[in-house]
C-alpha positions as MATLAB code, in Angstrom:
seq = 'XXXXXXXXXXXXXXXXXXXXXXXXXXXXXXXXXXXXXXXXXXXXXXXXXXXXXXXXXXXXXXXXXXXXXXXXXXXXXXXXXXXXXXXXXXXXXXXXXXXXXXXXXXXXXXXXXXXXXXXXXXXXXXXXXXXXXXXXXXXXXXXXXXXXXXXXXXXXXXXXXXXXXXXXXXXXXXXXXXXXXXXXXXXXXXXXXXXXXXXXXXXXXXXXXXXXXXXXXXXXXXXXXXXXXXXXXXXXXXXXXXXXXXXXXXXXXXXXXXXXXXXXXXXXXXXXXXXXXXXXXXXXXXXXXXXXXXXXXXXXXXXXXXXXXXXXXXXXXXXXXXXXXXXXXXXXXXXXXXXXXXXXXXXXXXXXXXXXXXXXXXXXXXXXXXXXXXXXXXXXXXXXXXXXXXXXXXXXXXXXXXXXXXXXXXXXXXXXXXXXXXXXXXXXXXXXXXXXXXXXXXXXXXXXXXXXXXXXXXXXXXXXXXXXXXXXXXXXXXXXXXXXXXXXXXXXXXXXXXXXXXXXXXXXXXXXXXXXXXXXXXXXXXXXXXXXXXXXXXXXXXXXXXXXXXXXXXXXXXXXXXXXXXXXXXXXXXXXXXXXXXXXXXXXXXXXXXXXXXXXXXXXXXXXXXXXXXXXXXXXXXXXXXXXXXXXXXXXXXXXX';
ca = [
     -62.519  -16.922   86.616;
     -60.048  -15.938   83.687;
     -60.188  -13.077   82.239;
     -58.050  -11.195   79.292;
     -57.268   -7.431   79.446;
     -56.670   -5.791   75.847;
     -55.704   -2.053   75.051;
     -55.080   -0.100   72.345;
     -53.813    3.942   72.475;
     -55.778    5.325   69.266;
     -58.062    3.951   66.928;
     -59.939    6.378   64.722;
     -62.990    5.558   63.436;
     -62.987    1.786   64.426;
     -59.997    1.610   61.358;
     -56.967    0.188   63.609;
     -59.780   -2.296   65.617;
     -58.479   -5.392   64.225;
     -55.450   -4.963   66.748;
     -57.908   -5.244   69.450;
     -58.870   -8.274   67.892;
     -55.838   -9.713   67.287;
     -54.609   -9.615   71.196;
     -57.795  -10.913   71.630;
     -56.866  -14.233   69.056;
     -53.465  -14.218   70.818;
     -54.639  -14.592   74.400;
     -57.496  -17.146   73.162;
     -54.916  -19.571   71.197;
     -52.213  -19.307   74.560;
     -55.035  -20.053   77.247;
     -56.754  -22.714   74.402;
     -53.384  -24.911   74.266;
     -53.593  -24.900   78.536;
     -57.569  -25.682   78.065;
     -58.110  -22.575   79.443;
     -61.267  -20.647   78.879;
     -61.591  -16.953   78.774;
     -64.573  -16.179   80.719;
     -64.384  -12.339   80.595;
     -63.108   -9.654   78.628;
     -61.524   -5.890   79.870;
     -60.648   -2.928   77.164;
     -59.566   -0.083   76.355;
     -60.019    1.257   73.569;
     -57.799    4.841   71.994;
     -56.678    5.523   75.657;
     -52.396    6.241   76.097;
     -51.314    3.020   78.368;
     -48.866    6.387   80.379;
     -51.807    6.996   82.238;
     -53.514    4.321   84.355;
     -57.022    5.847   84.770;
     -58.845    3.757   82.351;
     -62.465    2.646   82.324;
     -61.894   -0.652   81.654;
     -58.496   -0.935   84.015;
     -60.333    0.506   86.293;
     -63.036   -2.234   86.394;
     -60.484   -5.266   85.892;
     -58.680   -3.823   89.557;
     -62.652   -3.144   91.031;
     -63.515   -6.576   89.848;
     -59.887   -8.351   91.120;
     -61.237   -9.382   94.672;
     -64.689  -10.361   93.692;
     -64.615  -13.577   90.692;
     -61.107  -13.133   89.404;
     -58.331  -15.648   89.502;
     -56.251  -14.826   86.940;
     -55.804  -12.235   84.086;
     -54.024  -12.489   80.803;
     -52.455   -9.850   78.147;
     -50.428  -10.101   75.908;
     -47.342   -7.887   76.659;
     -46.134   -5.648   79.201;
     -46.978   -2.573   77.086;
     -50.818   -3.167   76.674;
     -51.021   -3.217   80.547;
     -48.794    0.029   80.347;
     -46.174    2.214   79.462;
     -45.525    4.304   82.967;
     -42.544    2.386   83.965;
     -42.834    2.879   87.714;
     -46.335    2.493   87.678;
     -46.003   -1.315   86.058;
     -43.632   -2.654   88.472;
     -46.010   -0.926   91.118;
     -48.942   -3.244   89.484;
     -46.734   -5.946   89.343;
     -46.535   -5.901   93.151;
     -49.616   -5.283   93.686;
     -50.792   -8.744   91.898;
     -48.712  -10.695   94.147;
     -49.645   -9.257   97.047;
     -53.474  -10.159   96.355;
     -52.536  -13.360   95.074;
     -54.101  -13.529   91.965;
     -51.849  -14.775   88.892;
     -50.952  -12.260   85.786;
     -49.837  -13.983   82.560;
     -48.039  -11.984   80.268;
     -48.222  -13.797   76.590;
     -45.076  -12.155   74.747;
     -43.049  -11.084   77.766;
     -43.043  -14.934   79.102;
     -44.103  -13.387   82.854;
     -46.475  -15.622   85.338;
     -46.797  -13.170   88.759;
     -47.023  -16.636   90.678;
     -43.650  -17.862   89.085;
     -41.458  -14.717   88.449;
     -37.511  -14.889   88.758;
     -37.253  -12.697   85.411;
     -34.207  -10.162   86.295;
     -35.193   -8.419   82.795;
     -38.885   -7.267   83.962;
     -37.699   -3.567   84.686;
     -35.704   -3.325   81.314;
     -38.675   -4.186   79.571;
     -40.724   -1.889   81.534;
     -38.614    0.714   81.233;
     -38.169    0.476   77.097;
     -41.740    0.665   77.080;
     -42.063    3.957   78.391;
     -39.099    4.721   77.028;
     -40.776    4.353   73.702;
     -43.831    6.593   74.496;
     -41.233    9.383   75.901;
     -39.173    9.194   72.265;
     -42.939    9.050   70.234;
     -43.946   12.306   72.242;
     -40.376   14.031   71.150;
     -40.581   13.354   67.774;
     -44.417   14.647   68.061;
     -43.442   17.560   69.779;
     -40.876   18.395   67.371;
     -42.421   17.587   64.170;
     -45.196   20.157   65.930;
     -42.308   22.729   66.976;
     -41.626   22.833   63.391;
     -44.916   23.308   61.633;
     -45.837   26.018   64.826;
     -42.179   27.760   63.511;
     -43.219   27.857   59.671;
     -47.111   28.518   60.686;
     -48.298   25.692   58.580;
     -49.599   23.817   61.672;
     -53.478   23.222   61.048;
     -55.309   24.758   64.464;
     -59.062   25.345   64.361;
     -59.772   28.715   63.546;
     -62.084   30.295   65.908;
     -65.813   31.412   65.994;
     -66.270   33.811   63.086;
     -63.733   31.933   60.671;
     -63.221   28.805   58.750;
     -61.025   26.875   56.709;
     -61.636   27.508   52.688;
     -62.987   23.780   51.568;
     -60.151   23.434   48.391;
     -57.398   24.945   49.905;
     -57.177   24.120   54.020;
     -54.635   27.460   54.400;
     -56.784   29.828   53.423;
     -58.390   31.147   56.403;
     -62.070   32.651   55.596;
     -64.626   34.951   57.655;
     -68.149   33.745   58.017;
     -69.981   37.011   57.848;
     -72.840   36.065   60.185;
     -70.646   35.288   62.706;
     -68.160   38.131   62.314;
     -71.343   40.239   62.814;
     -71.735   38.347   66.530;
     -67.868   39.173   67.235;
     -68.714   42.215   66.168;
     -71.584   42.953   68.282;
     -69.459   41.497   71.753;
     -66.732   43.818   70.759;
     -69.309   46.872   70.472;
     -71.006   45.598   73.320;
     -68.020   45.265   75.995;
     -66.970   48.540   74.811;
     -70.870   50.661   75.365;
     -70.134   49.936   79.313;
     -71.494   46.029   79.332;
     -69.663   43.379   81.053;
     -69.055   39.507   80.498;
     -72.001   38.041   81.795;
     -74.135   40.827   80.927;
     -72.906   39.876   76.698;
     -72.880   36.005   77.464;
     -77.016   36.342   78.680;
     -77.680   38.678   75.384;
     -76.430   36.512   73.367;
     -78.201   33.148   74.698;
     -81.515   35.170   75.023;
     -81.072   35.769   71.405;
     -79.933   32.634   70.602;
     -76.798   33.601   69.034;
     -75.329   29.480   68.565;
     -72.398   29.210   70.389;
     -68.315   28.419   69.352;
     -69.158   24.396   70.019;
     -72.520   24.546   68.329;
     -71.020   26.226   65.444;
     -68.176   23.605   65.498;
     -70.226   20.796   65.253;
     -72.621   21.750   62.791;
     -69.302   22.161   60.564;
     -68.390   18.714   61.203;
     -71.616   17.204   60.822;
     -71.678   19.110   57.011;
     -68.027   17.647   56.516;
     -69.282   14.117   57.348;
     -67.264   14.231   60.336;
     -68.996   12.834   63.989;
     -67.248   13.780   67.116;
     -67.662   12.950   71.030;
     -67.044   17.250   71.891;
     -69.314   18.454   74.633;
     -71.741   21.128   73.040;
     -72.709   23.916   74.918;
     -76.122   24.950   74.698;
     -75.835   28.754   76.576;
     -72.944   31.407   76.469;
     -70.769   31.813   79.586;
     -68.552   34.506   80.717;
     -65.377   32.456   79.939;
     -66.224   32.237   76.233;
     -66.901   36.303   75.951;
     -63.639   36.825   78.151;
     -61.605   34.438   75.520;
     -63.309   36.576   72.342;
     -62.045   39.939   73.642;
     -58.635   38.511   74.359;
     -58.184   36.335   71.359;
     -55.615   38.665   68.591;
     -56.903   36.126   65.899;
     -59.702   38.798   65.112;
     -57.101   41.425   64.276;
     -55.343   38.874   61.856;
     -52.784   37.564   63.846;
     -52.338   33.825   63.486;
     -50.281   32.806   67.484;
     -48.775   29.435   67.494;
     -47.341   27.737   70.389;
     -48.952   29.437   73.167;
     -49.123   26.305   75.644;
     -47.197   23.594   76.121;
     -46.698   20.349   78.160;
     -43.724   19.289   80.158;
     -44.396   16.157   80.774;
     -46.457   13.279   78.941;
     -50.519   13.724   79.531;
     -49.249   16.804   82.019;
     -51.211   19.878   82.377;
     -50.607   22.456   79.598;
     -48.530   25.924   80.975;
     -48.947   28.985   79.277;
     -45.769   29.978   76.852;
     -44.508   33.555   77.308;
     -45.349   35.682   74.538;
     -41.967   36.275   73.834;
     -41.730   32.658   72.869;
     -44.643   32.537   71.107;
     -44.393   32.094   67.056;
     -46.270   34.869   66.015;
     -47.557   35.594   62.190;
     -49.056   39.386   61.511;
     -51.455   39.654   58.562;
     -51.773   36.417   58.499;
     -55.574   36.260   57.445;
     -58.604   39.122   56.903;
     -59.447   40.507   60.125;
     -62.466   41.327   61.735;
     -61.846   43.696   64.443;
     -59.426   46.308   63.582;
     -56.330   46.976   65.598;
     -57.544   50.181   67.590;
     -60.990   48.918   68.510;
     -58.957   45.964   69.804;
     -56.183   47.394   71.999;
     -59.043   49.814   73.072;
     -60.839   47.019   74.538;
     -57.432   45.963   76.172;
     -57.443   49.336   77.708;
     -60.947   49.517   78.951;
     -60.225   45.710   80.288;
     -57.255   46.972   82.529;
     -58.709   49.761   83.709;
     -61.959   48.102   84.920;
     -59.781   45.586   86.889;
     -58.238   48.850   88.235;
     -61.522   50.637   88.940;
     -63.188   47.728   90.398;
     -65.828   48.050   87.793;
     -68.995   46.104   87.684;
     -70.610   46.625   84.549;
     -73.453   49.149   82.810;
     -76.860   49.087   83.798;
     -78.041   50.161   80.415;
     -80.172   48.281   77.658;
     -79.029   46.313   75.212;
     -78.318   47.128   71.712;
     -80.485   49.709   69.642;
     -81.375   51.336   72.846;
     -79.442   54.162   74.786;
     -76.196   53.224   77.328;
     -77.776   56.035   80.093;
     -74.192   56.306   81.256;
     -71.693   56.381   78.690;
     -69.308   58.530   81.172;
     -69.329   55.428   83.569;
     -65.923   54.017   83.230;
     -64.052   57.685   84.147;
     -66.470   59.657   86.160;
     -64.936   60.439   89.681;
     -65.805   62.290   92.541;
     -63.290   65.009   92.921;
     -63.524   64.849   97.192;
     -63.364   61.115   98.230;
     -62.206   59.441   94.898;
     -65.576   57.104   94.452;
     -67.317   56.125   91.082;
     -69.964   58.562   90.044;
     -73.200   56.650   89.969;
     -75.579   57.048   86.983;
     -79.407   57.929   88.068;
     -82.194   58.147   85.860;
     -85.835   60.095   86.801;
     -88.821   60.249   84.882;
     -90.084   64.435   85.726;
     -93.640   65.431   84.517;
     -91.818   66.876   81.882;
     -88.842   65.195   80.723;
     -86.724   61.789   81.598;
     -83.371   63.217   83.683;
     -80.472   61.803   83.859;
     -77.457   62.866   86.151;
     -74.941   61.702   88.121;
     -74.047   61.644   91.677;
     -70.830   60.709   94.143;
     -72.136   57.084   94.861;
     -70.315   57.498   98.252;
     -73.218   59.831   98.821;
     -75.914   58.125   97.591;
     -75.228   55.200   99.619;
     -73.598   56.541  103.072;
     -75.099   60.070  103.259;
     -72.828   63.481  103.793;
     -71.286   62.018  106.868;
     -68.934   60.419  103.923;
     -68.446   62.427  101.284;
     -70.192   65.884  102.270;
     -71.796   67.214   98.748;
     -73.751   64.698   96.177;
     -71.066   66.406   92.864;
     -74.448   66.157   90.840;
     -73.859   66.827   87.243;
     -76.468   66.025   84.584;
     -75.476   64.477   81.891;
     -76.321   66.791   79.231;
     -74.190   70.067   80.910;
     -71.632   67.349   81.175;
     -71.731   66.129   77.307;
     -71.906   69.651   76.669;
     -68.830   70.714   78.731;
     -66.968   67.961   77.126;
     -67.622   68.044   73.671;
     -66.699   71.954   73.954;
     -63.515   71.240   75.647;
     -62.638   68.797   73.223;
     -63.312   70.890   70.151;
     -60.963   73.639   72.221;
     -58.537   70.772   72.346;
     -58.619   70.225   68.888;
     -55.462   72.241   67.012;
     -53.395   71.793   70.069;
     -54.402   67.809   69.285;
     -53.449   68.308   65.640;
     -50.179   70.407   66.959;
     -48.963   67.343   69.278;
     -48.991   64.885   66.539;
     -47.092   66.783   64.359;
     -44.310   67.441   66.988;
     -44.716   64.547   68.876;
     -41.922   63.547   71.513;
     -42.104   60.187   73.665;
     -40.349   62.031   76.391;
     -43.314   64.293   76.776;
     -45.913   62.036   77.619;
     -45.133   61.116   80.789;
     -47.930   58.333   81.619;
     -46.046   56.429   78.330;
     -42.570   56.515   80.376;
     -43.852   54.534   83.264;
     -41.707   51.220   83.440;
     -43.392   48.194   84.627;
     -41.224   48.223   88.187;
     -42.635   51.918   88.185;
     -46.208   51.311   87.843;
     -45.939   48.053   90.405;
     -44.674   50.367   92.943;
     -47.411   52.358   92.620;
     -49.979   50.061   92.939;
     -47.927   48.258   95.714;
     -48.184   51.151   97.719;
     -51.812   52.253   96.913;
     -52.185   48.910   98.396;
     -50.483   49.536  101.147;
     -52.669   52.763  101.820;
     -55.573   50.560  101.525;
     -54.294   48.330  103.545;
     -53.277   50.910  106.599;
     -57.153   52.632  105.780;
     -58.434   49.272  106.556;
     -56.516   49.180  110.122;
     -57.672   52.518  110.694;
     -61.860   51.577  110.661;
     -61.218   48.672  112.671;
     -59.850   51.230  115.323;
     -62.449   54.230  114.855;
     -65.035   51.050  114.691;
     -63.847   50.330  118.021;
     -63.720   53.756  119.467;
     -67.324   54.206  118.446;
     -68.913   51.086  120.096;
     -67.337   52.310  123.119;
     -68.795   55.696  123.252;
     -72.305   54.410  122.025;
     -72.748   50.532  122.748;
     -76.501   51.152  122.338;
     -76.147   51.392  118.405;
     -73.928   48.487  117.736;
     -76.108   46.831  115.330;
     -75.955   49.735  113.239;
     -72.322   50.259  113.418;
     -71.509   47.266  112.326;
     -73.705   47.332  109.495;
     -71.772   50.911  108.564;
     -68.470   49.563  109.077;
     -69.172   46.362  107.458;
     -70.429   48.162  104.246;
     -66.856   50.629  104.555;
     -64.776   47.633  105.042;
     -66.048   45.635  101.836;
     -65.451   48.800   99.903;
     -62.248   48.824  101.026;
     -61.596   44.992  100.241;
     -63.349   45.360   96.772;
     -60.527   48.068   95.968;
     -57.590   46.115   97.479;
     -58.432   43.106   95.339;
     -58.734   45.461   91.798;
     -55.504   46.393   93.043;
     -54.273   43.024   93.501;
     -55.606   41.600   90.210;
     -53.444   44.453   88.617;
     -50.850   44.085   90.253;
     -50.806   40.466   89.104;
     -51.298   41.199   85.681;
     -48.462   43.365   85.826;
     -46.467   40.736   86.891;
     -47.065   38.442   83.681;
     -46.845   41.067   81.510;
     -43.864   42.349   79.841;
     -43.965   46.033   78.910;
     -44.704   46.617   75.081;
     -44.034   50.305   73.932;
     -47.263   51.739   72.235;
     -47.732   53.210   68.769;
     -48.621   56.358   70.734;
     -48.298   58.830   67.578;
     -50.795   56.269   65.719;
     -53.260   56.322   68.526;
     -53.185   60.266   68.771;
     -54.275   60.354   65.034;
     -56.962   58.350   65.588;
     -57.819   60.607   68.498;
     -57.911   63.053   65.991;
     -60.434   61.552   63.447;
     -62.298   61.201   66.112;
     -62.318   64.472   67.718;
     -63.155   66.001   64.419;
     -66.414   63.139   63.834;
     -67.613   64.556   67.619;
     -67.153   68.578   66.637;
     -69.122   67.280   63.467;
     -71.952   65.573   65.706;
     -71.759   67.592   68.591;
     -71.867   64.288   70.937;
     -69.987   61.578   72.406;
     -70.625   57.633   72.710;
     -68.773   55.240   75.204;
     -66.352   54.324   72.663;
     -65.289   58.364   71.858;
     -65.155   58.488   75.503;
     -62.748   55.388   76.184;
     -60.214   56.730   73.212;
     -60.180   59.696   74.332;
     -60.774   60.720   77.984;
     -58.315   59.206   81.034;
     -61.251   60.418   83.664;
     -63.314   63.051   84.861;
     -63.335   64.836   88.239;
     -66.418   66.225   89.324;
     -66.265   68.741   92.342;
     -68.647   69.779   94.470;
     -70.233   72.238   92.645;
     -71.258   69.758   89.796;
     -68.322   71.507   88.037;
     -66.075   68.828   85.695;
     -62.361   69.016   85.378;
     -61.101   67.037   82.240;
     -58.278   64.785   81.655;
     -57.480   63.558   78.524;
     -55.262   60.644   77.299;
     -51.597   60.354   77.102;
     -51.277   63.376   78.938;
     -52.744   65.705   76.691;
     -54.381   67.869   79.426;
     -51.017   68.660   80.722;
     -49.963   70.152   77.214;
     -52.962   72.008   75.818;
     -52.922   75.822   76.785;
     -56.691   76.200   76.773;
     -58.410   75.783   80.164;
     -62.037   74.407   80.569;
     -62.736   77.229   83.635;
     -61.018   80.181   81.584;
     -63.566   79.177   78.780;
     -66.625   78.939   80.369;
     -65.727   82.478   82.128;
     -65.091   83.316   78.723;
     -68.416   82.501   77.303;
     -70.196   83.538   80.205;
     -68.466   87.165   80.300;
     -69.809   87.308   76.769;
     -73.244   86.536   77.522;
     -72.952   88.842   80.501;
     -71.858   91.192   77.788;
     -74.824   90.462   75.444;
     -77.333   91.165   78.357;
     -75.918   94.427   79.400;
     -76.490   95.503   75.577;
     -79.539   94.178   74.975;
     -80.515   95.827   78.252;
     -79.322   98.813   76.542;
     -81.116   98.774   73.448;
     -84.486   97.965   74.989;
     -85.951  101.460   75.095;
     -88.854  100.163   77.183;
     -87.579  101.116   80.608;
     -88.221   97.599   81.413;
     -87.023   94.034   80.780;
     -88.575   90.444   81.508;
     -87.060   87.025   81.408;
     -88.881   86.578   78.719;
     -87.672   88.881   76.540;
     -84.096   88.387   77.322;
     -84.251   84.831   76.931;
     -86.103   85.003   73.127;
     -83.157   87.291   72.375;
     -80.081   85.563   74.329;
     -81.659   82.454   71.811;
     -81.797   84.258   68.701;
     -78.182   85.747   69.598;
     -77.179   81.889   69.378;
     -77.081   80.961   72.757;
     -79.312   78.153   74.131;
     -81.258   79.806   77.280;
     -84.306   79.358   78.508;
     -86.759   81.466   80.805;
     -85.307   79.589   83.553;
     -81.982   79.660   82.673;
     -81.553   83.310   82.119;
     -82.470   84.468   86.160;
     -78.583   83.910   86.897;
     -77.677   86.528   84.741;
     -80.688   89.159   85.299;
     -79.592   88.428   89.394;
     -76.311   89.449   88.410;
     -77.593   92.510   86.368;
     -79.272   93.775   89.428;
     -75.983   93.053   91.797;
     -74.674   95.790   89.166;
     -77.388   97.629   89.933;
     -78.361   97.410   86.255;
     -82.035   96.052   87.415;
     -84.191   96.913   89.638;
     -87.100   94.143   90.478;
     -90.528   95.924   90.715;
     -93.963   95.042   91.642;
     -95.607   94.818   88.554;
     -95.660   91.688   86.840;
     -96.048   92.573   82.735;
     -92.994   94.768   83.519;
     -91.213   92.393   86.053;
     -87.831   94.290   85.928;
     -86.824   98.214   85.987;
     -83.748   99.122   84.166;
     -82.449  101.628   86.733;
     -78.757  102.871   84.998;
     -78.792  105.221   82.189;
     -77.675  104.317   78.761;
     -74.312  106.116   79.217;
     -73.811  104.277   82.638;
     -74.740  101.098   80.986;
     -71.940  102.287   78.416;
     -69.665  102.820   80.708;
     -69.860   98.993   82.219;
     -70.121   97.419   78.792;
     -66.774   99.090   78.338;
     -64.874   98.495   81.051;
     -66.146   94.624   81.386;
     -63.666   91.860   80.176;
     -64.807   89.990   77.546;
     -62.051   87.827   77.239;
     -60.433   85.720   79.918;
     -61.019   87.582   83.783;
     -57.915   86.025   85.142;
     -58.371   88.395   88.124;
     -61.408   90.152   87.615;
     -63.221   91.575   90.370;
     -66.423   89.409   88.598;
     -64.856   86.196   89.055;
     -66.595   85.401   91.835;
     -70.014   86.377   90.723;
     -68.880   84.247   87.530;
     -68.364   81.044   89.108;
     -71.478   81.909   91.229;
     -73.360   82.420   88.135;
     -72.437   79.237   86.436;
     -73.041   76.974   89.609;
     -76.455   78.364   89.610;
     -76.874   78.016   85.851;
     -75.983   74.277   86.055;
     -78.431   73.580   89.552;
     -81.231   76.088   87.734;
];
């Protein structure tokens, strides 16, 4: 059987197909004057003749052994332009015996004494390697001058008269939008991808096509149907929604290679370049948040989805102040209300065996504690700014060797932790064989915890390593900490995205008691302390007690009573919430419980003794007051009451 192979490297839209058809007329004429007939044809059709995996190639080689005697083209370059790879095929036809007729190039495999066959060969790819130059040049150039026309991503197109003028679609800019907003209220990847297919937000490629379709344009581009993690991932990262137009982020070394990613520094990079969607502090916040849930191992809030209430926005920096785990957000529905709280998920999931105290803390005493702090923060905040010094911010100073160091060794702790259960797990299935099954299940548990935080380590660690340092605008980020310190003094509350601008992390200790660290090391600087404060406040409402104590003229008091007026006085207390302080009234011997219930507590001091406390009783900061104690007692049974 003859048969006649015929390839052609692009053809767009069928325009360039009469080439096809012309090797076609060539090999028909040359077999026709032998009275030859072609009994088969082989093509490709818009495929590079560099690379040999080719549908129909592939079938003329499957097909050689079966029917095929001999196969003609018409020059060395249709059957390909990988030099090596030729003479390769060359040999490989005369070791099968079957007879390749090149037209042009005058070759017969079964009479070949052509010394010029690797010249040719080598011209040939010679010619694809000086086509891919020139390409890559011309590219180079239009990449340098940013005129090169790239398809804008999902939320922008190309303005229909003038191709340059890169336009937002405001539908879609409300999507990137919402996966910005979302990433940032606690949600992960996946957790964004599946909202947005349940909704049936259309994805980049469905977008894509429907643009094409409108511009008369058909395409063979794989449409996906669903959102995936990868495309979410590839929003967040992508600077084009802050207006930054990045050319020449990939290239290829060699001809129909894989791409390799271009270091930024090499990039050609063009700032306010076109309207942006996301502005530049919601963005590098998101950066943020992504680095430091690779570093916290962080899997994502359990909340609902938008319109509805994130139940932990203190997730990402909520730590137990003991044994360093992730406070875990519960919610209970009480006869009364819905709590929420938080609790070391350590133990929660091992029991006090690993962590000894739960560190509850609900989460309104905690919004409370922090929204106070931060509006004590506030003119020390303003103060910084306005005699701000890079040499005082010491987590700014890190160098990159500095902070790889420190993970390197928190990995080696890990590491050394890890060697140390595998020992202790030994030592206890010794001493108490009987309970293996439930040892291993402990130290199984232990030892994936321990894994989980060597890899977040790792992936940091790695991301280190590709990254080159870039000094922040830290003055610029410190006056947007501002604006939006004063915004939550003027609510009185914090959301996720408040918290990730403006808190590093939270320590809880075992008392349900928060210590708060602020960004760029602003904790270190600020004079006030959260502890001095709420003795502060609390030595004033100790005060307040002691004279409304005085003033009633009853001889009595009730909870009641004290709790209507400790409310109309401007604090918020409640029946419950005021037997701290009436305990502490009769440790001062102030109150004396009795047996009758309408007058529930005698006041046993007289008014000049009660006098006499009021005045000697700090009501400023008790840096060593003898009621420090009774203080700290007072507020740990305040927050538990």
């Amino acid at each position: 059987m003859n048969v006649g192979y015929v390839r052609l490297s692009r053809d767009d839209d069928k325009r360039n197909y009469v080439s096809i058809e012309n090797q076609m007329l060539i090999i028909r004429q040359y077999a026709a004057e032998r009275n030859i007939v072609i009994d088969r044809w082989y093509e490709d059709d818009g495929v590079s003749g560099y690379i040999f995996d080719r549908p129909g190639f592939n079938q003329l080689m499957e097909d050689l052994d079966k029917d095929i005697d001999t196969v003609f083209v018409k020059d060395f370059s249709r059957l390909g332009r990988h030099n090596a790879k030729v003479l390769l095929l060359l040999d490989e036809f005369q070791e099968r015996g079957k007879q390749l007729i090149v037209i042009d190039d005058g070759y017969d495999s079964l009479n070949s004494d052509d010394d010029t066959i690797g010249i040719k060969t080598w011209y040939n790819e010679r010619y694809v390697k000086d086509t891919s130059k020139k390409i890559k040049r011309a590219l180079g150039a239009r990449q340098k001058e940013g005129t090169l026309m790239t398809q804008p991503p999902f939320g922008y197109k190309r303005n229909e008269k003038d191709k340059a003028i890169i336009e937002i679609v405001p539908k879609e800019a409300e999507y990137v939008k919402m996966v910005f907003d979302l990433y940032l209220k606690g949600s992960g990847y996946r957790k964004i991808a599946t909202y947005l297919t349940e909704n049936h937000v259309p994805t980049p490629s469905m977008v894509r096509h429907e643009r094409e379709l409108e511009e008369g344009r058909h395409t063979k581009r794989q449409i996906a149907s669903e959102w995936s993690d990868g495309m979410v991932k590839d929003m967040l990262d992508n600077d084009f929604y802050i207006g930054i137009f990045r050319l020449h982020k990939r290239e290829r070394v060699t001809i129909h290679g894989k791409d390799k990613r271009v270091p930024k520094e090499k990039q050609n990079i063009f700032e306010n370049h076109h309207p942006p969607i996301i502005d530049q502090m919601t963005f590098d916040l998101v950066q943020e948040v992504k680095a430091k849930r690779v570093r916290n191992n962080y899997r994502g809030s359990r909340g609902q989805w938008v319109g509805s209430e994130i139940p932990n926005p203190f997730g990402s920096c909520l730590f137990c102040k003991d044994c360093g785990s992730r406070l875990t957000p519960i919610v209970r529905q009480t006869s009364s209300r819905e709590r929420k709280y938080y609790i070391c998920s350590t133990y929660n999931t091992k029991g006090r065996r690993y962590c000894s105290k739960a560190h509850l803390i609900e989460e309104q005493d905690l919004m409370e504690d922090v929204v106070n702090y931060i509006r004590l923060c506030r003119d020390s905040l303003s103060e910084m700014i306005a005699t701000y010094d890079m040499k005082d911010f010491e987590s700014e100073k890190k160098s990159v060797e500095e902070k790889r160091a420190d993970i390197q060794q928190m990995i080696s702790e890990q590491k050394k932790q890890l060697k140390t259960l595998f020992s202790q797990k030994v030592k206890d299935l010794a001493v108490s064989p009987e309970n293996e099954e439930i040892i291993n299940e402990t130290y199984t548990s232990l030892q994936q915890d321990i894994l989980a935080a060597i890899h977040g380590l790792e992936l940091q660690l790695e991301e280190l390593n590709h990254t080159k340092l870039e000094t922040v605008d830290v003055r610029k980020k410190l006056k947007t900490a501002l604006d939006v310190v004063d915004d939550i003094i003027q609510k009185g509350t914090l959301d996720r995205k408040d918290i990730e601008i403006l808190i590093e992390r939270i320590l809880v200790d075992e008392n349900g008691l928060p210590e708060i660290e602020l960004k760029y090391g602003l904790s270190g600087l600020i004079q006030y302390s959260p502890a001095e404060e709420l003795n502060r406040r609390e030595n004033m409402i100790i005060y307040t007690t002691m004279k409304l104590i005085l003033e009633d003229k009853r001889g009595y008091t009730s909870a009641k009573y004290l709790s209507a007026k400790l409310t109309d006085a401007g604090y918020k207390k409640s029946k419950k919430s005021v037997l701290p302080y009436i305990g502490l009234m009769i440790d001062m011997s102030i109150l004396e419980p009795s047996d009758n219930s309408l007058k529930p507590y005698t006041i046993v001091k007289t008014s000049a003794e009660i006098k006499e406390l009021m005045a000697n009783f700090p009501q400023g900061i008790p840096s060593d007051s003898v009621y420090d104690q009774d203080l700290h007692l007072c507020m740990v049974n305040r927050r538990h009451a």
